[in-house]
C-alpha positions in Angstrom: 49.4 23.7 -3.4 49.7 20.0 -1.5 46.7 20.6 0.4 45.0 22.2 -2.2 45.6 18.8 -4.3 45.0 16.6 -1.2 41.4 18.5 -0.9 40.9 17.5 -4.4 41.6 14.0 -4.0 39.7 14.0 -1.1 36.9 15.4 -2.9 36.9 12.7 -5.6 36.7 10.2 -3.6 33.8 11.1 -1.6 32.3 11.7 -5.1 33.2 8.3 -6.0 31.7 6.8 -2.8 28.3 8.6 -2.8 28.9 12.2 -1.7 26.5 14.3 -2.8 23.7 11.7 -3.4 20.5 10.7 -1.3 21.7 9.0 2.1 19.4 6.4 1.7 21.2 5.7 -1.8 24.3 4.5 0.3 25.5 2.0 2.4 26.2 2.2 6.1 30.0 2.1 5.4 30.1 4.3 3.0 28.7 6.8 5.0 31.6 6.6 7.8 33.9 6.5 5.0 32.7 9.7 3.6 32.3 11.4 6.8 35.6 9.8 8.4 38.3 9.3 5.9 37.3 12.3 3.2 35.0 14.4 4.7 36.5 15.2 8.7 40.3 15.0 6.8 39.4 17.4 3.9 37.9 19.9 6.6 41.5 19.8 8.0 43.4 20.1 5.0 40.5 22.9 4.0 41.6 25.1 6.8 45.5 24.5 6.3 44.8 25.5 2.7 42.9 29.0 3.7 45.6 29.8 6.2 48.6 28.9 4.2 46.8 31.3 1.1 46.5 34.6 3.2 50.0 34.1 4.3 51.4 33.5 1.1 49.4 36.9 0.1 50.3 38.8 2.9 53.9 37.8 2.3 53.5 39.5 -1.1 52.4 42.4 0.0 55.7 42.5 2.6 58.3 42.0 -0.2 56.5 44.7 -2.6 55.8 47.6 0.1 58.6 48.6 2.5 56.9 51.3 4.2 57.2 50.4 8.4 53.8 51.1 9.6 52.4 49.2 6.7 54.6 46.4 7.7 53.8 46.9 11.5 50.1 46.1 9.9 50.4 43.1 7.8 52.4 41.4 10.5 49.5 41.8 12.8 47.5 40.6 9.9 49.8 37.8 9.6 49.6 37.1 13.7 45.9 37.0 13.1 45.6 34.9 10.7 47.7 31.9 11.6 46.1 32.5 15.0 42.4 31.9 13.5 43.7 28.9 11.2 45.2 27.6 14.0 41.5 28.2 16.2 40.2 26.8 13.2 42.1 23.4 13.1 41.2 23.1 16.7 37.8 23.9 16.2 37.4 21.2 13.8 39.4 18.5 15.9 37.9 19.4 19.1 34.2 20.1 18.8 33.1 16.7 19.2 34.0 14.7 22.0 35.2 12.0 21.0 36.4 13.0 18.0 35.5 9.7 16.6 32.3 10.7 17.4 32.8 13.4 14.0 31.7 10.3 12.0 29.7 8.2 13.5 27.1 10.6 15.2 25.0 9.5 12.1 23.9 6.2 13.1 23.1 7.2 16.8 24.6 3.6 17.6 27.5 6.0 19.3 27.6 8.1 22.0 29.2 11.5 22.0 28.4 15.1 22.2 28.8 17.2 19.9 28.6 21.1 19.6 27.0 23.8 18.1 28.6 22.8 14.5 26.4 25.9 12.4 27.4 28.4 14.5 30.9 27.4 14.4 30.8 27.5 10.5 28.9 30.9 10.7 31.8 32.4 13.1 34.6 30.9 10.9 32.6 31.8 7.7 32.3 35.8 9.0 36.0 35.8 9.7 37.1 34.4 7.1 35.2 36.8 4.7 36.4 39.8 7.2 40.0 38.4 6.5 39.5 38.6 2.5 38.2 42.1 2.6 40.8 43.1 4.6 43.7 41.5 2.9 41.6 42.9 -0.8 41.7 46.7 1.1 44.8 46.3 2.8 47.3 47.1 -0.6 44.6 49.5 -1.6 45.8 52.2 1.5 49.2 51.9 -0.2 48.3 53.3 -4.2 46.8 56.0 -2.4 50.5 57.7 -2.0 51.5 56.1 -5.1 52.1 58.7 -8.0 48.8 60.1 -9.5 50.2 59.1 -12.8 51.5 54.9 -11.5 48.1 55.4 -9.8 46.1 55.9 -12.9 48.1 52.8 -14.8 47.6 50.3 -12.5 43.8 51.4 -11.8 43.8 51.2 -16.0 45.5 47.7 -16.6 43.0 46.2 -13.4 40.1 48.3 -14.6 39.8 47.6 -18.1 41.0 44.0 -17.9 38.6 40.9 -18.2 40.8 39.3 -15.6 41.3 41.7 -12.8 43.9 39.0 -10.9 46.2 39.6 -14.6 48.8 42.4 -14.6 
């Protein structure tokens, strides 16, 4: 929940320095700021707060079903995903050299490299989307030996509710 209310912060301050407007609406600085001190951090804290998410859920689903070879599962889920959050941070820190160079490639005043940026947020986009369907299908396998007549209840109270995250 920290990161989650760091990214907002960050957020509303690159709102309140231009984000989101024409670039040739802002300043120079303000453009380093946004990049450097909101935008490159709230990246950061963005994958911290995805990665700490699917391991809160995937804790749930340890301490509702005891069943070993589900468990055997959801810690290789588990093992997956901080292993991807963790490629992820490092992605983000690392794909520019320097990483200075994350925030002032802009002005080509600084040299750098920098690499293939879309296709890195295409690959983490795809996994992270793989991830959610998983962890969405993953207590799904479970109801299936529940009770016919548990089964039908809790397919009722999701199915027929507005809110399908309310029990």
């Amino acid at each position: 929940m920290l990161a989650l209310l760091a990214v907002d912060i960050c957020s509303q301050m690159a709102i309140d320095r231009g984000f989101g407007q024409d670039i040739w609406m802002l300043s120079a600085g303000n453009i380093t700021d946004i990049l450097q001190k909101i935008f490159f951090v709230e990246e950061i804290l963005y994958a911290i707060t995805i990665t700490t998410t699917k391991t809160s859920i995937v804790m749930f689903y340890l301490r509702i079903f005891q069943e070993p070879s589900f468990r055997t599962v959801c810690f290789a889920t588990q093992c997956t995903n901080v292993t991807f959050g963790a490629w992820h941070i490092m992605q983000i820190l690392f794909t520019t050299t320097p990483i200075s160079y994350n925030w002032t490639f802009w002005d080509e005043q600084h040299s750098g490299t920098r690499g293939n940026v879309r296709l890195f947020s295409f690959i983490n986009g795809g996994i992270n989307i793989a991830l959610d369907l998983w962890l969405f299908i993953l207590p799904v396998t479970q109801l299936v030996t529940v009770s016919s007549c548990i089964r039908l209840e809790t397919l009722a109270e999701f199915g027929l509710s507005r809110n399908p995250t309310r029990v």
